[in-house]
N, CA, C and O atoms as CSV, one atom per row, in Angstrom:
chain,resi,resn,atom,element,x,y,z
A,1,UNK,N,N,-22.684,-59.463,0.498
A,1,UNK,CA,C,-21.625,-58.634,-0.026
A,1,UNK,C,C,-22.143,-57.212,-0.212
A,1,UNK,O,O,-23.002,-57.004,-1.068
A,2,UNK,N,N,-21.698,-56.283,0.496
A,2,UNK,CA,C,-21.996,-54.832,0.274
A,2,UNK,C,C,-20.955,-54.195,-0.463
A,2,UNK,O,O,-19.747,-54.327,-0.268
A,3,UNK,N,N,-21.675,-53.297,-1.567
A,3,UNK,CA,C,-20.785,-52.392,-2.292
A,3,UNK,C,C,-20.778,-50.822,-1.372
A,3,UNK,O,O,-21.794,-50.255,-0.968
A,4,UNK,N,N,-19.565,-50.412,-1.215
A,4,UNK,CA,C,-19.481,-49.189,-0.412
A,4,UNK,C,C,-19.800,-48.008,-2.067
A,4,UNK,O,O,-18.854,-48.369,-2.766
A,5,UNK,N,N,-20.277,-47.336,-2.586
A,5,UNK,CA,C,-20.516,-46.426,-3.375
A,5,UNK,C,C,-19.951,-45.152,-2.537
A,5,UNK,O,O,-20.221,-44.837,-1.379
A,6,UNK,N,N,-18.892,-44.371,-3.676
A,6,UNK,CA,C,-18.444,-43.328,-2.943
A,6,UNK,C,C,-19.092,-42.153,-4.288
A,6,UNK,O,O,-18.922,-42.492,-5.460
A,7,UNK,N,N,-19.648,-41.120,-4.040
A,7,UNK,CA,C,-19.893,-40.502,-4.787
A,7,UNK,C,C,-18.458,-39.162,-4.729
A,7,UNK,O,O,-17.547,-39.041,-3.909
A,8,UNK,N,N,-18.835,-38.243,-6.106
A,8,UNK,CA,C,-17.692,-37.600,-6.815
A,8,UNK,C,C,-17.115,-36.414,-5.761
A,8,UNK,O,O,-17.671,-36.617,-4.681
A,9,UNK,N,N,-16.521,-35.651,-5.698
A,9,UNK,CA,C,-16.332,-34.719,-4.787
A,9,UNK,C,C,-16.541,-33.705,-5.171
A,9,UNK,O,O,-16.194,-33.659,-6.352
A,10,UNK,N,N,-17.079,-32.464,-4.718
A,10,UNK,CA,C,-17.605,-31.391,-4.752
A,10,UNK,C,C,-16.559,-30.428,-5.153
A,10,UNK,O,O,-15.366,-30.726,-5.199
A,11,UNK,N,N,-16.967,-29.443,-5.398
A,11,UNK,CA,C,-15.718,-28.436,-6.018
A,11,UNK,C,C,-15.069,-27.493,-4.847
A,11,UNK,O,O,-14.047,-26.842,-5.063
A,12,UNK,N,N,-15.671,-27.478,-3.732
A,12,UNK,CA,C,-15.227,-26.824,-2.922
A,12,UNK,C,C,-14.351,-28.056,-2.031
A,12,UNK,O,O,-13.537,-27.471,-1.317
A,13,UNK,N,N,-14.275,-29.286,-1.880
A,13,UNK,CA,C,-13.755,-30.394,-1.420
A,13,UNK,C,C,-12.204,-30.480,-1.831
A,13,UNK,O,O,-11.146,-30.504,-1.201
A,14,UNK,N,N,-12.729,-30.530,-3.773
A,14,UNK,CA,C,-11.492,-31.060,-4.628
A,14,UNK,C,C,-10.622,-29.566,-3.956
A,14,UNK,O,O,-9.958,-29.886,-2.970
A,15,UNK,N,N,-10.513,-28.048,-4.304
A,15,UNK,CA,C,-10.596,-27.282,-3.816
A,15,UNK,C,C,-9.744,-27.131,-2.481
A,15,UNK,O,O,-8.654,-26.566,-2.392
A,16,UNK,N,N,-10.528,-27.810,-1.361
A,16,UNK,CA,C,-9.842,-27.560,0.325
A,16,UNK,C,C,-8.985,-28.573,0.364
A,16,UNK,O,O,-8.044,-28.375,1.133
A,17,UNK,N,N,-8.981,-29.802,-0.311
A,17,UNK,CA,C,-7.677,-30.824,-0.652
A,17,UNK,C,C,-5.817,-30.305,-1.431
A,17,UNK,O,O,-4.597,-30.389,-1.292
A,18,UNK,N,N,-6.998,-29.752,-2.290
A,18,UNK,CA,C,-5.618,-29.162,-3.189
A,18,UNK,C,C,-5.045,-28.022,-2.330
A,18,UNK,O,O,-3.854,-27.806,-2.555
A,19,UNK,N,N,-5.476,-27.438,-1.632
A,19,UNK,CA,C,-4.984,-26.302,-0.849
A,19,UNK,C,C,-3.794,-27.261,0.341
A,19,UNK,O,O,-2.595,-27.145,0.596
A,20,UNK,N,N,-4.708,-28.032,0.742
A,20,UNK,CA,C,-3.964,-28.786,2.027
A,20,UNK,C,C,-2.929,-29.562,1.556
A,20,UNK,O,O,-2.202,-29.931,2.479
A,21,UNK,N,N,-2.489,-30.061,0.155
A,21,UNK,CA,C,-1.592,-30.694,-0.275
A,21,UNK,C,C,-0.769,-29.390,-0.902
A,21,UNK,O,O,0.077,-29.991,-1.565
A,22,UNK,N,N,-0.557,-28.290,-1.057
A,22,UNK,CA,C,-0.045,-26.915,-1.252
A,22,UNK,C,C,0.820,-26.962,0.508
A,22,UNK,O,O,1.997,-27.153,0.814
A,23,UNK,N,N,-0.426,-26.689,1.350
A,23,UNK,CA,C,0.574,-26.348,2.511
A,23,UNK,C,C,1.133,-26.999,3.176
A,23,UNK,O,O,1.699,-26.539,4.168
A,24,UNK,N,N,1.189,-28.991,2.692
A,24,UNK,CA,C,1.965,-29.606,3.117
A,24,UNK,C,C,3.248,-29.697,2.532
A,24,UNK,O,O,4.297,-30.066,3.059
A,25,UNK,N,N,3.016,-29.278,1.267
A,25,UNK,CA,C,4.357,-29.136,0.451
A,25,UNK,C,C,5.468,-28.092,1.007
A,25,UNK,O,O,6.554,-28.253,1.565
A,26,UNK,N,N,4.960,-27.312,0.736
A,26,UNK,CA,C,5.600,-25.967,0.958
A,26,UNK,C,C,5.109,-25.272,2.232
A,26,UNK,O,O,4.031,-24.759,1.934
A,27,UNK,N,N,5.369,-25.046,3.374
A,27,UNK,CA,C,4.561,-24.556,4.118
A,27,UNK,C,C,4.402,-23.052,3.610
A,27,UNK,O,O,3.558,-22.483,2.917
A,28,UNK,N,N,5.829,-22.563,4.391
A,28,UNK,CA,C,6.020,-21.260,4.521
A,28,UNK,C,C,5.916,-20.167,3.198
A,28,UNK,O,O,5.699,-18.971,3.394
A,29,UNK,N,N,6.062,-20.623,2.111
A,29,UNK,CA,C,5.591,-19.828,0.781
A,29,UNK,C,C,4.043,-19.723,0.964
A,29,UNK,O,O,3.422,-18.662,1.021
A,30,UNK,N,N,3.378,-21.294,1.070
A,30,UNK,CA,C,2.086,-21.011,1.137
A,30,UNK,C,C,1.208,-20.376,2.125
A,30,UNK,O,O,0.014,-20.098,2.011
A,31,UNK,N,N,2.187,-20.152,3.345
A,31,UNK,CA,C,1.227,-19.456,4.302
A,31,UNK,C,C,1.851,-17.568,4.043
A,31,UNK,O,O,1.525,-16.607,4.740
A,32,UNK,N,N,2.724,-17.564,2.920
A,32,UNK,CA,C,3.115,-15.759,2.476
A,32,UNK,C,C,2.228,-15.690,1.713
A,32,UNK,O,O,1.599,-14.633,1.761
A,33,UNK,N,N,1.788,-16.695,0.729
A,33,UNK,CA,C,1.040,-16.075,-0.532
A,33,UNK,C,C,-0.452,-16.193,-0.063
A,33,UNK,O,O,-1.161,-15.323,-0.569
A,34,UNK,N,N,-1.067,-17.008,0.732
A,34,UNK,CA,C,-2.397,-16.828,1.187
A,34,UNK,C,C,-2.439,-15.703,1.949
A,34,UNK,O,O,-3.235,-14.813,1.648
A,35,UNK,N,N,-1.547,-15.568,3.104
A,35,UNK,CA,C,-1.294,-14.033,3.657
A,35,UNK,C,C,-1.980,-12.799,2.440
A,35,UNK,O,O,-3.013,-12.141,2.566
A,36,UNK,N,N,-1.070,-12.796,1.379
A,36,UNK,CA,C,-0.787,-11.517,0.289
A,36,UNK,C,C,-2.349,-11.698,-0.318
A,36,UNK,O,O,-3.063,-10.720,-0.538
A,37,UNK,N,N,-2.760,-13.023,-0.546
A,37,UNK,CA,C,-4.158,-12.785,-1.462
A,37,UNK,C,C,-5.231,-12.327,-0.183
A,37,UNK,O,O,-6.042,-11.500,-0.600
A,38,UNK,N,N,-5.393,-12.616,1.041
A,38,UNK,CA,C,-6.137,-12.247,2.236
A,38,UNK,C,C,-6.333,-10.963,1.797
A,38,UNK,O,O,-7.454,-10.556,1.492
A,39,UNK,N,N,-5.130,-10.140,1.724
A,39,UNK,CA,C,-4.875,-8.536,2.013
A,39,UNK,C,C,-5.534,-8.106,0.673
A,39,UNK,O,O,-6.526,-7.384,0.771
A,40,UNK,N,N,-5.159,-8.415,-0.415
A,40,UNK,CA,C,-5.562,-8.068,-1.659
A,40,UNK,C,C,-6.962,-7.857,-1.536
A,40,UNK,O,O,-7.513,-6.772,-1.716
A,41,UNK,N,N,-7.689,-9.231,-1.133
A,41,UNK,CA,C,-9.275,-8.991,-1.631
A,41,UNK,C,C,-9.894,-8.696,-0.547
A,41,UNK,O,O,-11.065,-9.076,-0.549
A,42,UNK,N,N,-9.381,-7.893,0.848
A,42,UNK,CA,C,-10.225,-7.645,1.870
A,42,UNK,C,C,-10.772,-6.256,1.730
A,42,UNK,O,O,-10.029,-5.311,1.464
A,43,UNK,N,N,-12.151,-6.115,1.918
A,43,UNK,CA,C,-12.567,-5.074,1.531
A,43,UNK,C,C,-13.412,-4.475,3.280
A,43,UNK,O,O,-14.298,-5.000,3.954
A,44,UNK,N,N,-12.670,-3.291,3.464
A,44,UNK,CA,C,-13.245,-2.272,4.586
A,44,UNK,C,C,-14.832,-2.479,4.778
A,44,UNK,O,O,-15.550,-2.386,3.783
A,45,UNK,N,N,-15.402,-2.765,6.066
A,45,UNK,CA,C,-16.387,-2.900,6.565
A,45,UNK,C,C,-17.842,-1.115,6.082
A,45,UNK,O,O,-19.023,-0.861,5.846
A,46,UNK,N,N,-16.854,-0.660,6.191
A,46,UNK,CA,C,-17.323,0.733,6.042
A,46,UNK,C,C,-17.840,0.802,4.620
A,46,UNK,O,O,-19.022,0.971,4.318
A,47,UNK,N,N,-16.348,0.583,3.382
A,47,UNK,CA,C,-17.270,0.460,2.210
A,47,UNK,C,C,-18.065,-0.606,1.696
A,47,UNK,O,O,-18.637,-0.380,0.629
A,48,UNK,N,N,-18.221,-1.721,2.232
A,48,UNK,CA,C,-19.087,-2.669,2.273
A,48,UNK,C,C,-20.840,-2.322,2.401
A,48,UNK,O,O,-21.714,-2.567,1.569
A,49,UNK,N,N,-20.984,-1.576,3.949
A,49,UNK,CA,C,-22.157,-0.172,3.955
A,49,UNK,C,C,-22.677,0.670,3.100
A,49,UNK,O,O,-23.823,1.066,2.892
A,50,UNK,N,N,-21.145,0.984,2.410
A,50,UNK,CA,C,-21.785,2.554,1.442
A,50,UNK,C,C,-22.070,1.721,0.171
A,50,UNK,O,O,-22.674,2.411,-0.650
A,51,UNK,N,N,-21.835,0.481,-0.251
A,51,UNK,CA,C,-21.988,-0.341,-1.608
A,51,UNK,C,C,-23.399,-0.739,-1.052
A,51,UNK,O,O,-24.271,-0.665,-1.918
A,52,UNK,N,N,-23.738,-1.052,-0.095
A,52,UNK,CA,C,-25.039,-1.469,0.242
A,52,UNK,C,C,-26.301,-0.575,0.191
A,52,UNK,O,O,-27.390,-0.809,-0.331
A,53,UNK,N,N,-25.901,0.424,0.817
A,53,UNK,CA,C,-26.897,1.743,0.276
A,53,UNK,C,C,-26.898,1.941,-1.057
A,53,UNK,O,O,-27.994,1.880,-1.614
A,54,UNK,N,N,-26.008,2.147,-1.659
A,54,UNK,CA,C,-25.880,2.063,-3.273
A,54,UNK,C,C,-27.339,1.412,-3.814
A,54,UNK,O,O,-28.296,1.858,-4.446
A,55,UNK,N,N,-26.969,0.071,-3.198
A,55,UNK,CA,C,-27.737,-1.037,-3.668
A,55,UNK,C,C,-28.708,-0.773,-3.721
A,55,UNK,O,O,-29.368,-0.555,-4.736
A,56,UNK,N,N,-29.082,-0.721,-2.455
A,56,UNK,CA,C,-30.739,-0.430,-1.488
A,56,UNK,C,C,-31.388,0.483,-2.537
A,56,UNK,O,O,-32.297,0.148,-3.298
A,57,UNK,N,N,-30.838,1.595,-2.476
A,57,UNK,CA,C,-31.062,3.161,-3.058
A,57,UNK,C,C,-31.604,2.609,-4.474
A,57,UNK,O,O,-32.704,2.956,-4.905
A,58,UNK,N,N,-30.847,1.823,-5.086
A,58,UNK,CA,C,-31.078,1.677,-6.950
A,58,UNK,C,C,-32.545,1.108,-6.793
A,58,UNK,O,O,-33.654,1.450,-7.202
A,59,UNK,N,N,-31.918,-0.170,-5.823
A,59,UNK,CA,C,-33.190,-1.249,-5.627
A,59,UNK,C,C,-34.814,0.109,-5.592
A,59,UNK,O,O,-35.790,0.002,-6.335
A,60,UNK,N,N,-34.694,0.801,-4.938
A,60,UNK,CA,C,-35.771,1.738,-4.166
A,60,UNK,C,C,-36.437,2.191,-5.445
A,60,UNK,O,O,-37.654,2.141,-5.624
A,61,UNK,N,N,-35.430,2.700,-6.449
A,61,UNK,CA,C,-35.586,3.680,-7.589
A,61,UNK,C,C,-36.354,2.644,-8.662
A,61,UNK,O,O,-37.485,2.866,-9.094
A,62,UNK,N,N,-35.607,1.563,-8.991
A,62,UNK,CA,C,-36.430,0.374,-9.834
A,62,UNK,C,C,-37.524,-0.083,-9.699
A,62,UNK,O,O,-38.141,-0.349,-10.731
A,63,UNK,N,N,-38.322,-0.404,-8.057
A,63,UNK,CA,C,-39.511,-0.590,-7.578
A,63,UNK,C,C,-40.096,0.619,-8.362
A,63,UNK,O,O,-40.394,0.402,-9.537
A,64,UNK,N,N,-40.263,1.650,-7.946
A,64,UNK,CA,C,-41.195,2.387,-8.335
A,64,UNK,C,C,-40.986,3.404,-9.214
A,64,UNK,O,O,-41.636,4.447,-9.284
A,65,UNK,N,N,-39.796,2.974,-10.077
A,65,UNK,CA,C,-40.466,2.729,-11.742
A,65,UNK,C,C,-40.173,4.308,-12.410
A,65,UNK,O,O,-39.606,5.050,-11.608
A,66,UNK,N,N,-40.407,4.782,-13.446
A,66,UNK,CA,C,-39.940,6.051,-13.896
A,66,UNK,C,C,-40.901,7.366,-13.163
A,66,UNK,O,O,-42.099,7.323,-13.442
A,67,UNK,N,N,-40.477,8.420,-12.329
A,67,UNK,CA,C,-41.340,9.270,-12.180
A,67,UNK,C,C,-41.849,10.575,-13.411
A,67,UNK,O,O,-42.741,11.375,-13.130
């Protein structure tokens, strides 16, 4: 007799389930409002670069410490 053991589901799982039971419900709302949050949090390639130099730059200044 084998016991099948299923372990718990991950948060990104529970997560991509609940989404997929969203867009079986409702399609078309859910494919406007994922649309609208896409747009909201997409951030330009360009300032992605200039936040990175930012970074770099601080990072540079902290290494070597107070002149």
């Amino acid at each position: 007799m084998l016991l099948e053991i299923s372990m718990g589901k991950s948060r990104a799982e529970i997560q991509k389930a609940y989404r997929q039971r969203l867009k079986d419900k409702n399609k078309e709302e859910y494919l406007r409002k994922e649309s609208e949050r896409k747009i909201r949090i997409y951030v330009p390639s360009h300032q992605l670069f200039i936040s990175y130099q930012t970074m770099t730059a601080r990072n540079a200044i902290e290494e070597t410490g107070p002149t």
